[in-house]
N, C-alpha and C positions, 0 to 999 in steps of 0.2 A: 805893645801887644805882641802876643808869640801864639802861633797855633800849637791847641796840644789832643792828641783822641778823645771823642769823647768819652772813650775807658778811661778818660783818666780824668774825667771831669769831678769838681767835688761841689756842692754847695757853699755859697758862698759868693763864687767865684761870678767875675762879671763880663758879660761879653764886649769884645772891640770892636766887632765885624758884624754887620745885620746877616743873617742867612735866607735867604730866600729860594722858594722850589724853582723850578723850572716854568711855570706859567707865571712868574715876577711876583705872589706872594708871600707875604713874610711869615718863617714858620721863626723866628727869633731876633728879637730888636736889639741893636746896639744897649748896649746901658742897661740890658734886664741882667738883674742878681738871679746864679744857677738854682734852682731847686729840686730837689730831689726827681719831682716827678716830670722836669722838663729836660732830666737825660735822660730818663727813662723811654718819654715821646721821642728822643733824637733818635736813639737807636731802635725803635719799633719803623722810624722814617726811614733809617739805612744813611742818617748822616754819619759818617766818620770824623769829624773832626769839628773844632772850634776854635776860633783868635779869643783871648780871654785878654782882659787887662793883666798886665805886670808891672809891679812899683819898681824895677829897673827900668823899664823903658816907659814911663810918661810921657815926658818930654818927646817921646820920637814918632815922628807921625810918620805910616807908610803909605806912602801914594801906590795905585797900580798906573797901570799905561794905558790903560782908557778907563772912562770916568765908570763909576758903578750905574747911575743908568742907561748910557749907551749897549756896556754887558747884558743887562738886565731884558732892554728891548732885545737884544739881538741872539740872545737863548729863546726869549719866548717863542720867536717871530720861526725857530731854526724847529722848535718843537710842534708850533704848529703846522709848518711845514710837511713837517714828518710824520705827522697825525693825519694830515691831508692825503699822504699818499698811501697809508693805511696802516702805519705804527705797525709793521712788520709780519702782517695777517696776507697780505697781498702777493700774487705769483705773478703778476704781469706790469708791464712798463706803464707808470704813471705821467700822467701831464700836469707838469707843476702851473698852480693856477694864479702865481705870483710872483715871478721874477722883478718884476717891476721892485716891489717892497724889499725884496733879498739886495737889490742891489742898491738902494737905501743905505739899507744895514752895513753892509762893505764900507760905503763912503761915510758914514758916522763913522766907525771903527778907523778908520785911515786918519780924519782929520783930528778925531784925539792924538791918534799916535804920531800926527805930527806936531801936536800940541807939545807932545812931550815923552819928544825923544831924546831926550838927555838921561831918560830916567831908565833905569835897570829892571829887569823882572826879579821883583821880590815876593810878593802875593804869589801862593795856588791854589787855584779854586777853589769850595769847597762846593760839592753839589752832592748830593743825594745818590744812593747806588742808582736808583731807577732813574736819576735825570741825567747820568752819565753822558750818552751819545751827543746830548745837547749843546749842554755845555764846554765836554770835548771837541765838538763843531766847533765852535766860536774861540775857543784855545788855539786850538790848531789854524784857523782865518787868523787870531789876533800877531804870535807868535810866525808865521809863514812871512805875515808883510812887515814885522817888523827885520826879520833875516832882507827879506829885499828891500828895505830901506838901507840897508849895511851895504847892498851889496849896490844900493843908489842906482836902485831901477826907477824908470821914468812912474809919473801918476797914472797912465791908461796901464802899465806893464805891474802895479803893484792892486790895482783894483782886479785885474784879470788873476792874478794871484790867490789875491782877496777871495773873490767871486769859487772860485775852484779848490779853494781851502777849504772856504766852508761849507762848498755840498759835496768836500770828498767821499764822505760814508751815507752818500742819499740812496747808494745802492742796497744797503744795511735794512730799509725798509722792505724787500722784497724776502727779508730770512725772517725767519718765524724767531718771535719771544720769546719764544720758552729755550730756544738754540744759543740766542745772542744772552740770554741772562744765565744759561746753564753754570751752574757752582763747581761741579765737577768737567773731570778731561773729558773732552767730546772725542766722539768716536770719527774713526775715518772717514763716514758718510757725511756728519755735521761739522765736520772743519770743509768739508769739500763744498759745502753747500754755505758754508760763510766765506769762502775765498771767490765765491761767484760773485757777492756784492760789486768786485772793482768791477767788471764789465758789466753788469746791472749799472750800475752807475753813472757808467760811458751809456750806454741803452739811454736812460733814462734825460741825461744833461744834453746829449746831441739834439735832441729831439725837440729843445727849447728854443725857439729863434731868438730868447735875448741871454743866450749860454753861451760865448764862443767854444770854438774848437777848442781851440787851449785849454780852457779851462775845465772842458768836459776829461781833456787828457789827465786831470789831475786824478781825477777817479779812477779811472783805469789805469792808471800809473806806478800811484802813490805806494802798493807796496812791490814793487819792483828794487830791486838791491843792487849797489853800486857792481858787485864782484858777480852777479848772472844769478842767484840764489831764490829771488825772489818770485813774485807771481804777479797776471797772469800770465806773462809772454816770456817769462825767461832773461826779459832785455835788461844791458849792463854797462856801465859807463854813459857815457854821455848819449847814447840809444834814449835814455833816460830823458822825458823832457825836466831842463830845470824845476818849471813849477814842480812838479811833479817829486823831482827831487830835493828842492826845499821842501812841501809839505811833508814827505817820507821821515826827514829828521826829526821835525817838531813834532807830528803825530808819535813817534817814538818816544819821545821827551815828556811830551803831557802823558799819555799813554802811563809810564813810567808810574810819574810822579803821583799818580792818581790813584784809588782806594777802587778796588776790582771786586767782584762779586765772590773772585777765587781766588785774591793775595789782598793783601794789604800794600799803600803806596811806599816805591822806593824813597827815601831822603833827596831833596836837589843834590845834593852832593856826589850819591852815588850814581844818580843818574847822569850827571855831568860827568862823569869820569869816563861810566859805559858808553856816553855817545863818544866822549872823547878820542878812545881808543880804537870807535869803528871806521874813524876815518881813511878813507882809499880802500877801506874793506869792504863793509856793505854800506857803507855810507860815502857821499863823496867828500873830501876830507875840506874844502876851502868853502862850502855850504857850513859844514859842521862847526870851522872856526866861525863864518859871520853868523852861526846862530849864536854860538857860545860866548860871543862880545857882552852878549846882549842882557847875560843869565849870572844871577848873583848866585854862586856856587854854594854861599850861608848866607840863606836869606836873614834880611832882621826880625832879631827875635830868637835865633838860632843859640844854641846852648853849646858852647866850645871848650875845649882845653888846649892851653896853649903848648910850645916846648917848653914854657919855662915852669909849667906845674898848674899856672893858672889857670883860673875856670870863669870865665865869661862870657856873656849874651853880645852879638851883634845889635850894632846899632845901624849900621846902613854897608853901602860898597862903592868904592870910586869908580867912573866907569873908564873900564880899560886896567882894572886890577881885581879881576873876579875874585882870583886865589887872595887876596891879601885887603880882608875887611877891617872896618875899625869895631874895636870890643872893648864896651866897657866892661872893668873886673871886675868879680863878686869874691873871689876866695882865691887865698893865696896858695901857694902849693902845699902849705900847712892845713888846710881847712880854716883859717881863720877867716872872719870878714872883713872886706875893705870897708873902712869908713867913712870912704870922702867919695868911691866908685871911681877911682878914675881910667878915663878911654883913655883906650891905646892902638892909632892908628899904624897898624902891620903896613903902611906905603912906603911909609917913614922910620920905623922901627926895621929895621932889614936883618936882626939877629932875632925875630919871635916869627913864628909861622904855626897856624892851625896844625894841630898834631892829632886831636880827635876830634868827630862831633858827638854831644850827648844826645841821648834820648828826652826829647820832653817834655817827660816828667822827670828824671834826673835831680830837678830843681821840684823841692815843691812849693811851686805860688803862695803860698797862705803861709808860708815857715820863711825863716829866714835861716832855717839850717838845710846842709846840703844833706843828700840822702847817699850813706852808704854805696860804693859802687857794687856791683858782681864784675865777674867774669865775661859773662855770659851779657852782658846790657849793650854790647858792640853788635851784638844780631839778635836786634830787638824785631826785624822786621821779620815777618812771616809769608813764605812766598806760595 
C-alpha cells in the first residue's frame, strides 16, 4: 500500500487503510473500491489523504507501533477530553473529570510499543482537518515515549512522559476555534492569545491530583527552544525539562508531516532533514538523534529514484539504517519496466543511495507506465 492525496484519488482504486474520524467511526473501510462520489465526501470531510492498494507492494504488509485500536481508543478518549473542557469556547481553567481513563490510555500506548519495538515509524496518520489536535495528541504521547524508550527511561519515567505528551495542547482548549482553525496569518493579537495555551495548560494539568508536576511541565515547556527563542519563559538548554524537550521534537515532527488548515504536509523526508539540522540549535541535538533512530526517512510505499536512474517503491527500513531502505525496482533509467521487480537492498548495495523522492502520483496506480516528469514535481508541496 502507499499513501497518495486524495486530489489524486481516481475510481477504481482501493483502500488499504480503514479511515476513521475522531470519535472511532468509520468514514471508509479497507477493501472498499473508490468512487467517484466517495472522494468527493473525503474532501467535503477535510481528509487529505488515502493508503490505496498497489500491485508493487502486495506482498508487504505495514505494521504501525501500536495496534489501530488502541490509536482508535486513545483519539476518542483525548477528544472527548477536549470537548469536556469546552472544545475551545472556554476562558477559564477546567477540571478534567477523568484522569483515571487518560492514564489507561498512556499504559495501552506503552505496552504496544513494547510489544513492538523493533519496528520503525512507517505509517502517518491520516485524520481529518477538523480532528487534527486529537490525533496530534496521541502522535505526539505515541512518538515522545518511543524517543524515551531509545533513550531507555525506566516504566514510571516513560508513563510520565506518556501522561504529559498527551495533554501537552490541553491548554489549546481555552483558544477560541475559529483562531486555532484560522486558514489565513493571524494577527498579532491571535498568535499572542495561541501562545497562551502553554501556560493555560500548566494552569489547567497542576490542578489535577493524578497529573504530576512533571508532567504538567510538558505543557508549559513544550514550545520553549534549545538556543532561548522559544516561549513561554525564554528558557534554553537544559533549563528545558527533558520531557518537555523530547515532546518539543516530535510535536515539530508530527506537526510537520501533517496536512494543516493553511499548508499542506511536509514529506517524512523533508521533515527528517529539518529536524535534522536543528540539532544543538533549537532543538537539543542527542533527543533529535534518539527520535530520529526510530523514523523511516521513506516510509514504505515511498516512490524513489535512485543514482543509478532507477525508479522504485520502498518496501520496508532496517532499523538503524533510516537513509538506506530496501526498493524494489519498477523502471530502469531508460523508462522501461522491470519484469521480474527486483529489491534492492541499499545496506548492502553501498554504490546506490536515494538521490530523489517522487511525488505520489508520479506513478500512476492503475497504468503500469510512468508519467512524464516536470521540473517543477520536486516542489510539489504547498506551504
Amino acid at each position: 500500500m502507499r499513501k497518495i492525496a486524495v486530489t489524486a484519488l481516481k475510481p477504481g482504486m482501493v483502500v488499504a487503510r480503514t479511515i476513521y474520524n475522531a470519535e472511532g467511526r468509520v468514514l471508509l473501510n479497507k477493501g472498499v473500491v473508490i468512487k467517484p462520489s466517495y472522494i468527493v465526501r473525503l474532501r467535503e470531510l477535510g481528509v487529505p489523504a488515502v493508503y490505496i492498494r498497489d500491485a508493487f507492494l502486495e506482498d508487504v504488509e505495514v505494521e504501525d507501533v501500536v495496534r489501530e485500536e488502541t490509536r482508535l481508543a486513545a483519539v476518542k478518549a483525548v477528544r472527548e477530553l477536549f470537548d469536556g473542557c469546552g472544545g475551545g469556547e472556554r476562558h477559564h481553567v477546567p477540571l478534567l473529570v477523568d484522569c483515571g481513563r487518560i492514564h489507561r490510555i498512556v499504559e495501552n500506548l506503552l505496552e504496544d510499543l513494547l510489544e513492538r519495538k523493533e519496528l520503525m515509524v512507517n505509517l502517518t496518520d491520516i485524520r481529518a482537518l477538523d480532528d487534527y489536535t486529537f490525533g496530534h495528541s496521541v502522535n505526539v504521547c505515541i512518538l515522545a515515549m518511543v524517543t524515551g524508550l531509545t533513550l531507555r527511561y525506566s516504566r514510571e519515567a516513560l508513563l510520565q512522559l506518556g501522561m504529559g505528551a498527551l495533554l501537552h495542547d490541553i491548554g489549546k482548549t481555552c483558544v477560541p476555534l475559529h483562531i486555532l482553525n484560522k486558514p489565513g496569518k493571524l494577527t498579532v493579537e491571535e498568535y499572542e492569545l495561541v501562545c497562551r495555551h502553554a501556560r493555560q495548560g500548566f494552569e489547567i494539568l497542576r490542578m489535577q491530583k493524578e497529573v504530576s508536576l512533571v508532567s504538567a511541565r510538558v505543557a508549559l515547556e513544550h514550545h520553549e527552544r534549545y538556543n532561548g527563542s522559544g516561549y513561554p519563559q525564554g528558557l534554553k538548554g537544559n533549563e528545558i525539562h527533558e520531557f518537555a524537550r523530547i515532546t518539543g521534537v516530535v510535536d515539530v515532527y508530527d506537526a510537520l508531516t501533517a496536512d494543516r488548515v493553511y499548508r499542506r504536509a511536509y514529506p517524512p523526508h523533508e521533515a527528517y532533514e529539518m529536524l535534522a539540522a536543528s540539532g544543538n540549535f533549537t532543538h537539543d541535538y542527542e533527543i533529535v538523534k534518539a527520535f530520529l533512530a526510530n523514523v523511516a526517512v521513506y516510509p514504505v510505499g515511498t516512490l524513489v529514484q535512485l543514482n543509478s536512474g532507477d525508479v522504485g517503491v520502498v518496501t520496508g527500513t532496517a532499523r538503524g539504517h533510516a537513509l538506506r531502505p530496501r526498493v524494489r525496482l519498477l523502471y530502469s533509467p531508460s523508462g522501461e519496466p522491470y519484469k521480474d521487480n527486483p529489491i534492492i537492498d541499499l545496506v548492502e548495495a553501498l554504490d546506490y543511495y536515494v538521490c530523489r523522492v517522487l511525488p505520489p502520483d508520479y506513478l500512476t496506480p492503475s497504468s503500469s507506465t510512468l508519467k512524464v516528469a516536470e521540473d517543477d514535481k520536486k516542489d510539489y508541496r504547498v506551504l
